[in-house]
C-alpha positions in Angstrom: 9.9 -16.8 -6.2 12.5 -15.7 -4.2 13.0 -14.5 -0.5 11.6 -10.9 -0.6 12.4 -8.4 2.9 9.8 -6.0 2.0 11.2 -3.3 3.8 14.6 -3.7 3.0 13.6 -3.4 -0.4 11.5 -0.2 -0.2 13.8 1.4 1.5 16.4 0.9 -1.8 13.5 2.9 -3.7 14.8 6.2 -5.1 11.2 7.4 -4.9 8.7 7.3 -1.9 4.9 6.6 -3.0 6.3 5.0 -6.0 5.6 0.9 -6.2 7.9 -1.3 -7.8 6.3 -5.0 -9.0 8.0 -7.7 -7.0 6.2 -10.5 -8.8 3.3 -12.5 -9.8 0.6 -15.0 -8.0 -1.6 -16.3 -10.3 -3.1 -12.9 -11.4 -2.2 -10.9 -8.5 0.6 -8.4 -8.7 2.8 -8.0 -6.1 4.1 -4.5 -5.3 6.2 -2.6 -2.1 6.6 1.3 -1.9 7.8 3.3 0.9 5.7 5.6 2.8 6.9 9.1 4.1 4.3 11.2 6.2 2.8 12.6 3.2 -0.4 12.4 2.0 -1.4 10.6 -1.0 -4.4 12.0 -3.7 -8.0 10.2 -3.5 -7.9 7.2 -6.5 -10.5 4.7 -7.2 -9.6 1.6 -8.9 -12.0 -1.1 -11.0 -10.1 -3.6 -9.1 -9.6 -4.6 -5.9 -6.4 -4.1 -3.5 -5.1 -4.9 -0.8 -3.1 -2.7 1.3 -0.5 -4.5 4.1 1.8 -2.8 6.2 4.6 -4.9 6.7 5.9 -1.5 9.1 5.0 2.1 10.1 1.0 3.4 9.6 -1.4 3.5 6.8 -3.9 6.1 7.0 -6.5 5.9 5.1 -9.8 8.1 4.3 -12.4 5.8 3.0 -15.4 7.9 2.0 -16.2 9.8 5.4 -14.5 7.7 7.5 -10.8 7.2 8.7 -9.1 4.1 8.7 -5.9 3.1 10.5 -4.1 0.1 9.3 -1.2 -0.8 11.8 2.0 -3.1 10.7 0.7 -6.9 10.3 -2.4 -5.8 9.2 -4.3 -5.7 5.8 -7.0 -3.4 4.3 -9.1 -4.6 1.3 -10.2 -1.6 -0.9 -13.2 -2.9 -2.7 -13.1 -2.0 -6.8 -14.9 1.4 -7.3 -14.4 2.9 -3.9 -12.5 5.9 -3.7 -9.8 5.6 -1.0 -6.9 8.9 -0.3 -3.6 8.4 2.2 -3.5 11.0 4.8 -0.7 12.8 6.0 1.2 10.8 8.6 1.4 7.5 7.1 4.8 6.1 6.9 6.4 2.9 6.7 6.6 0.0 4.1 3.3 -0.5 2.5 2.8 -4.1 0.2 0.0 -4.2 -2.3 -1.9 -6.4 -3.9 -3.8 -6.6 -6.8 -4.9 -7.6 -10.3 
């Protein structure tokens, strides 16, 4: 694989909140999108993802409760649980999942 900058690359994107597949590990997909201080409709997946910022804020309302991920760190969404962005979340986002 070669030398990805993550947010180099999402911020080529035409299209914020739209991922573009980077690559492959074993059966994890690799994917970066750009974040821009809008909010982002509740989905639930039968999979599970995980959600790095590699820069900005994620936030993130997980059932009742808020979540903050800050750049470096990573949030697992467990398969079936219904996760929404909330307004103010910017940055480069990498996921992860099958």
């Amino acid at each position: 694989m070669p030398l990805l900058d993550f947010s180099t690359i999402a911020a080529q994107l035409p299209d914020s909140w739209k991922s573009t597949r980077l690559g492959q590990v074993g059966p994890a997909r690799i994917k970066v999108l750009r974040m821009d201080e809008q909010a982002y409709e509740e989905e639930t997946h039968d999979y599970n993802e995980g959600l790095l910022v590699i820069d900005g804020q994620l936030r993130l309302s997980v059932g009742d409760q808020a979540v903050w991920v800050n750049a470096g760190q990573m949030y697992l969404v467990e398969a079936g649980v219904a996760h929404a962005v909330a307004a103010g979340s910017h940055g480069t986002l990498v996921i992860v999942d099958t």
